[in-house]
C-alpha positions in Angstrom: -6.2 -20.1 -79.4 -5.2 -16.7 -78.2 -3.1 -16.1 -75.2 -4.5 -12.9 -74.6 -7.9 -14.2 -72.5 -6.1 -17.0 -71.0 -3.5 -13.7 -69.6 -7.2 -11.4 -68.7 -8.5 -15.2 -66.7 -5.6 -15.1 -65.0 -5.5 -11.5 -63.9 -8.8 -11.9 -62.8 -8.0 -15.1 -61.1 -4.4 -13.2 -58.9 -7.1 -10.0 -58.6 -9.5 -11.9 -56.6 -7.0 -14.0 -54.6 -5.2 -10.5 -53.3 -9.2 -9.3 -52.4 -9.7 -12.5 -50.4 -6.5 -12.1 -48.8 -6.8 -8.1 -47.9 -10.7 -9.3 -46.6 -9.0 -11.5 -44.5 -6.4 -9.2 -42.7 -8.9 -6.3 -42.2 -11.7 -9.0 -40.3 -8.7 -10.0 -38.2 -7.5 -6.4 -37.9 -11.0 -5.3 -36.5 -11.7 -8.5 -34.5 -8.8 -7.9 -32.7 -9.6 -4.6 -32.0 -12.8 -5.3 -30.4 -11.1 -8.2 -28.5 -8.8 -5.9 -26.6 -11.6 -3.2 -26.4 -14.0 -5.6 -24.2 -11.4 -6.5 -21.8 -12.8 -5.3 -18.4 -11.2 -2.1 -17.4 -9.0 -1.6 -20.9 -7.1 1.2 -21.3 -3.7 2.2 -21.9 -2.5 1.4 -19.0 -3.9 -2.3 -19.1 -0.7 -3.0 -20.5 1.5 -2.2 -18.3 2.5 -4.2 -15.3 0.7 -4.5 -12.0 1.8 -2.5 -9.2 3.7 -4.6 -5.8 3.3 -4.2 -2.7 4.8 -6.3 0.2 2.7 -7.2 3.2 4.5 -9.3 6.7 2.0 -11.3 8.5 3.8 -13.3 11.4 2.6 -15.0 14.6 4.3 -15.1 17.9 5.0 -12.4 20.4 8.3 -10.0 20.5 10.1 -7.9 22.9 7.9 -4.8 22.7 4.5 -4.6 22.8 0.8 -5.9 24.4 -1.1 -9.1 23.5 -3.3 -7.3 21.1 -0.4 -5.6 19.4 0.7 -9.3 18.1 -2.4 -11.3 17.8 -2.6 -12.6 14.5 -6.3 -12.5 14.6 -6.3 -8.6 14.3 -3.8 -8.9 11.7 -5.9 -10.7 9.8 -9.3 -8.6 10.4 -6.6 -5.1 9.5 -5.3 -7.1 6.2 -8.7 -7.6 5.4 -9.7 -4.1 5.4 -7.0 -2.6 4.2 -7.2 -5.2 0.8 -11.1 -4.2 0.4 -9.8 -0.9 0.5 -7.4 -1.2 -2.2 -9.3 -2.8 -4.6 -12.5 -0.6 -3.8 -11.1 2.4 -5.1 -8.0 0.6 -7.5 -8.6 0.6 -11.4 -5.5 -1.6 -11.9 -4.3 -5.1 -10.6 -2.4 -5.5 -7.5 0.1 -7.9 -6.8 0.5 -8.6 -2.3 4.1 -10.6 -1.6 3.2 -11.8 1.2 5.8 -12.2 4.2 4.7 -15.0 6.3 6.0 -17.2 8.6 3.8 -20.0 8.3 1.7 -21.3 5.3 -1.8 -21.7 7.4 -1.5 -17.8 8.0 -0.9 -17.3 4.6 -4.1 -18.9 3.7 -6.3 -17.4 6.1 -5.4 -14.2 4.4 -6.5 -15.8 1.4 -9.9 -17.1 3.0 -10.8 -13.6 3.6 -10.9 -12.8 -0.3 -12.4 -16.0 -1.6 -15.5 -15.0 -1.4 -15.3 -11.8 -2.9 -16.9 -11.2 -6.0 -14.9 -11.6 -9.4 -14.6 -8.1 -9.9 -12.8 -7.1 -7.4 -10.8 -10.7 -6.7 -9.6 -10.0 -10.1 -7.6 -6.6 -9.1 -5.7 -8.5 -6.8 -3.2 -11.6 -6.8 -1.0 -12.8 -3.6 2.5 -15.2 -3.5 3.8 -16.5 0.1 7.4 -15.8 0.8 8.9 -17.8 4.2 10.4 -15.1 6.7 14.2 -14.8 6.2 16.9 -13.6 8.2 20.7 -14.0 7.6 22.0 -16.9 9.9 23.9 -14.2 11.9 20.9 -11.7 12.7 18.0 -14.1 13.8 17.9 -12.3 17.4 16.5 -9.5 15.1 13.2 -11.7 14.1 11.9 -10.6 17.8 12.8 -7.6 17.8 9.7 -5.2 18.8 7.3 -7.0 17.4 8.0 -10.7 15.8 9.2 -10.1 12.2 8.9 -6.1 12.6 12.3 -6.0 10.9 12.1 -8.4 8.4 11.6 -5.8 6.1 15.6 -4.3 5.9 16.1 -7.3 4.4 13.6 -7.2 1.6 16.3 -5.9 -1.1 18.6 -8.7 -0.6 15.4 -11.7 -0.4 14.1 -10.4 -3.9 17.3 -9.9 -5.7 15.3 -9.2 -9.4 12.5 -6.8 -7.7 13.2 -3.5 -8.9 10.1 -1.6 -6.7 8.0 -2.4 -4.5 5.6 -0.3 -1.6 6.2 -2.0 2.1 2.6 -1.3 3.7 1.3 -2.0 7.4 -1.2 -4.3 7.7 -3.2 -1.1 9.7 -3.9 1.3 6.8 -7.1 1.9 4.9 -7.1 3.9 1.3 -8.9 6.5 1.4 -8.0 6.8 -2.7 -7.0 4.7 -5.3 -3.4 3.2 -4.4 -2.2 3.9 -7.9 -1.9 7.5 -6.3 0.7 5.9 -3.9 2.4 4.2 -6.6 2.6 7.6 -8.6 5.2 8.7 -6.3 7.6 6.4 -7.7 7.2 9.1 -11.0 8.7 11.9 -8.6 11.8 10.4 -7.3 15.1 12.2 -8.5 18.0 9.9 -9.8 19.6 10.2 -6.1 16.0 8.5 -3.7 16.4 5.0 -2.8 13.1 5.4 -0.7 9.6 7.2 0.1 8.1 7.8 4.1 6.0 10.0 5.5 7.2 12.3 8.9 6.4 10.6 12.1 5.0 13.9 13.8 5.3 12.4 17.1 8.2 10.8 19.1 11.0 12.3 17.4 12.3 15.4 19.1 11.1 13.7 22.8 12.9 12.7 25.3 11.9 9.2 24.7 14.0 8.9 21.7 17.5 8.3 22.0 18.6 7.9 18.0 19.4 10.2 15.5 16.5 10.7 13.0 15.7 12.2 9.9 14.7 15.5 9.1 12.4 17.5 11.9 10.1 15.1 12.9 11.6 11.5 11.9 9.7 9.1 9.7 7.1 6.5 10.1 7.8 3.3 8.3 4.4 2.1 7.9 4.2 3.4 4.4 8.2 2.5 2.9 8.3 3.1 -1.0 11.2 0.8 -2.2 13.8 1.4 -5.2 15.1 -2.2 -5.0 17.8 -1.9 -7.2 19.1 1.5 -6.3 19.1 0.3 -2.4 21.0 -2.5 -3.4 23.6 -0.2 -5.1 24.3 2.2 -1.9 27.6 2.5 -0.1 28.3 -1.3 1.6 24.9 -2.1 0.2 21.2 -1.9 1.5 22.4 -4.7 4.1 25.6 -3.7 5.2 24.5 0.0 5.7 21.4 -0.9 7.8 23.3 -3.7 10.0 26.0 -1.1 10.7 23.5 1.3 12.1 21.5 -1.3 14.2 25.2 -2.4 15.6 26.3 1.2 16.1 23.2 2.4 17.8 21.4 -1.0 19.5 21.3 -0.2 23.4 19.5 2.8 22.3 17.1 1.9 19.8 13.6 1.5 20.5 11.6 1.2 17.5 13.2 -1.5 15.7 13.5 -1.1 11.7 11.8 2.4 12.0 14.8 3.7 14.4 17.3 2.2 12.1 16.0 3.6 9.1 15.9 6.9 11.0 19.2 6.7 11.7 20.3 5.7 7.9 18.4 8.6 6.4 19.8 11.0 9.1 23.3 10.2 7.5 21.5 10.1 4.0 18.6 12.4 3.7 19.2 13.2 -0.2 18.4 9.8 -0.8 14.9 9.9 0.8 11.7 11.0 -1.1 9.4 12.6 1.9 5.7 11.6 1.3 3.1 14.1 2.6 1.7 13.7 5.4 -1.6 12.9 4.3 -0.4 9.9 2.8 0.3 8.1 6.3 -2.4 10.1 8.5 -2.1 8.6 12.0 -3.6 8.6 16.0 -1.0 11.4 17.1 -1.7 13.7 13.9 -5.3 14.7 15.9 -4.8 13.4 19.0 -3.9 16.2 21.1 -6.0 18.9 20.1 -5.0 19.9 17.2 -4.5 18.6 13.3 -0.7 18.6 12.6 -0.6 17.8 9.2 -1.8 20.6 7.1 -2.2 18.8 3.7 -4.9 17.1 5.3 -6.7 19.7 6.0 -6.3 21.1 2.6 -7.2 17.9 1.0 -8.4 15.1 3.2 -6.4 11.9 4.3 -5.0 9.9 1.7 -4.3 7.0 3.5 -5.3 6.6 7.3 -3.1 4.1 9.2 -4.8 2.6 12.6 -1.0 2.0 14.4 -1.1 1.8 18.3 -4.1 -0.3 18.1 -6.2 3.1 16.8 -8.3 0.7 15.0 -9.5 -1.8 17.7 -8.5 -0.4 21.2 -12.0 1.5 21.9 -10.0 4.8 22.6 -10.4 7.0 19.8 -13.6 6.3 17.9 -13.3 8.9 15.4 -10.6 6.5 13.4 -11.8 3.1 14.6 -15.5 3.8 13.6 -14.4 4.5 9.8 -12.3 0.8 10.1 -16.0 -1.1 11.4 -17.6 0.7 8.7 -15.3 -0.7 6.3 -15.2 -3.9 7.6 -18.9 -4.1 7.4 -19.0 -2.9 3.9 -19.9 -5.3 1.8 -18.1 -5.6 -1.8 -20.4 -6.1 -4.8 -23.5 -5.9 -2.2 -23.4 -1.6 -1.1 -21.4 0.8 -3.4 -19.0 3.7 -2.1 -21.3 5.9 -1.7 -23.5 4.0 0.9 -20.3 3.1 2.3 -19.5 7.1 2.7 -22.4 7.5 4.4 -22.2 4.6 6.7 -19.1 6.9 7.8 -20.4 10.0 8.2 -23.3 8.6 10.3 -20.8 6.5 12.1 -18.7 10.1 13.0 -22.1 11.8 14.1 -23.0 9.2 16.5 -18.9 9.8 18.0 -20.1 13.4 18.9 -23.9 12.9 19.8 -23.4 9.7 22.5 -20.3 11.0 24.1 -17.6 8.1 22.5 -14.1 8.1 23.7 -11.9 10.2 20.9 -9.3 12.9 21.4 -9.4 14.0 18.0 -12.7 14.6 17.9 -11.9 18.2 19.4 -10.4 19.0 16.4 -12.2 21.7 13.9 -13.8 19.4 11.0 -12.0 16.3 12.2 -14.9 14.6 10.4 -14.0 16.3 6.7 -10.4 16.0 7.4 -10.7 12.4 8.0 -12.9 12.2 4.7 -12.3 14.9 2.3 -10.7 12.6 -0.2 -13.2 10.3 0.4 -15.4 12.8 -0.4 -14.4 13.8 -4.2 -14.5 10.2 -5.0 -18.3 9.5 -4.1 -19.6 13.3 -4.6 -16.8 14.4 -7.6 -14.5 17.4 -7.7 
């Protein structure tokens, strides 16, 4: 018998066997291809890793401050709004550390979200961390407000974090907070840290501490570079306790004096945030808009601090945080959400509601103009 079709079998044989075998890598090839494609919200950037941000909630009164300033229960009614507001307009997951001093606290933030729909309770995840103060510094836990400066500890409690944003419970996105992260992008080799100006207090008579730049900063928004805070001269720690001992009989606003006072000694190592970013009470308040980039291109963030939110005395801001926290997710979309708002601004002016900044030209698109260009487009 010949060899030779015994050799052409077995070509035949190793021909179809190679086939079967590139069939089999190109299926797997294109299914998982379409596996990754009908993830929900997959793009390049699904990859990469969620974006932290680091929230305090404590109970408990401190040295400074009214009732209302430290009930939990308004706490808990801002963290709502502000987390709605985040995922509303985010297109990537969010990871909250929260701060808390007590695990029931912790879950009544979480009781808030439960019965959000899966699309939007999917952006977001949240880990409890217990309060923690060195043994030696506990009489700082009630300073201000209870826990206020828990936060100048923050490098030194998660040793392996190497950025994070510290945000207020008070604020409300008025744009995705990716845009806040992007910041981060900006930073030269030398910035430990990103705030916004304070606008207000700083340059007074009330304030007795040396401050940063012309206006001071407002620590409700605090862009962290873990590692590089840790790596400053005598450390994040040691340089922040040093100016709280140097300065305390004349400090007044806890964490925010101190880091006002650091950054006064340091100011290369501080990324300043626009104004926009952190768009407050006092930035319309008295009779005029002081921060020009919102004018130009609408609040990027507004933060409700000195009770702006709930107090009744300046409706223009706490009539867009009711609107909010009506809003129902998966139930109304953004844009009857925008004009909930704008209604909600119109009836300020036409029934005669408390607000100082309503005297402001175009308070209203100042307040929404970034808003605005997400409902409506460019």
């Amino acid at each position: 018998m010949s060899v030779f079709p015994m050799l052409k079998a077995k070509v035949k044989y190793l021909k179809s066997v190679q086939a079967i075998f590139i069939y089999v890598g190109l299926l797997y090839l294109v299914l998982m291809f379409n596996q990754t494609k009908f993830v929900p919200g997959a793009t390049s950037s699904q990859t990469r890793k969620e974006l932290t941000f680091i929230l305090i909630l404590c109970g408990g009164t401190g040295t400074q401050g009214s009732k209302q300033a430290s009930d939990v229960g308004r706490q808990i009614r801002q963290a709502e709004v502000m987390l709605k507001s985040a995922v509303l307009f985010t297109k990537r997951r969010l990871h909250f550390l929260v701060i808390a001093d007590s695990k029931k606290l912790f879950s009544r933030l979480l009781n808030r979200t439960t019965a959000w729909p899966d699309t939007y309770r999917k952006k977001i995840r949240f880990s409890m961390h217990d309060v923690w103060y060195p043994e030696e510094r506990q009489d700082m836990k009630s300073m201000f407000r209870v826990c206020a400066t828990e936060r100048l500890f923050v490098p030194d409690m998660f040793p392996s974090l190497e950025k994070a944003i510290y945000i207020d419970t008070d604020l409300i996105f008025m744009r995705p907070p990716e845009d806040l992260w992007s910041f981060f992008d900006d930073f030269s080799s030398s910035h430990i840290a990103a705030m916004a100006p304070c606008m207000y207090h700083y340059g007074s008579k009330r304030n007795k501490v040396p401050y940063y730049g012309e206006t001071g900063l407002n620590a409700g928004i605090m862009h962290m570079h873990l590692d590089r805070m840790r790596e400053i001269p005598d450390g994040w720690m040691g340089a922040t306790m040093a100016m709280h001992d140097k300065y305390k009989s004349r400090i007044k606003l806890a964490d925010q004096d101190i880091l006002n006072i650091l950054f006064s000694f340091y100011p290369e190592k501080l990324y300043e945030l626009p104004c926009e970013w952190n768009y407050r009470v006092w930035q319309c308040s008295q009779g005029e808009n002081k921060c020009s980039g919102a004018e130009q291109n609408g609040v990027s963030i507004l933060h409700g601090n000195a009770l702006a939110f709930v107090k009744g005395n300046e409706m223009k801001i706490q009539t867009i945080f009711e609107s909010f926290e009506q809003f129902k997710l998966g139930k109304d979309n953004l844009g009857q959400l925008y004009t909930q708002v704008v209604a909600g601004l119109g009836q300020v002016d036409r029934e005669g509601q408390p607000s100082k900044c309503k005297a402001v030209a175009g308070i209203d698109s100042i307040l929404l103009g970034e808003m605005e260009k997400h409902v409506l487009g460019p």
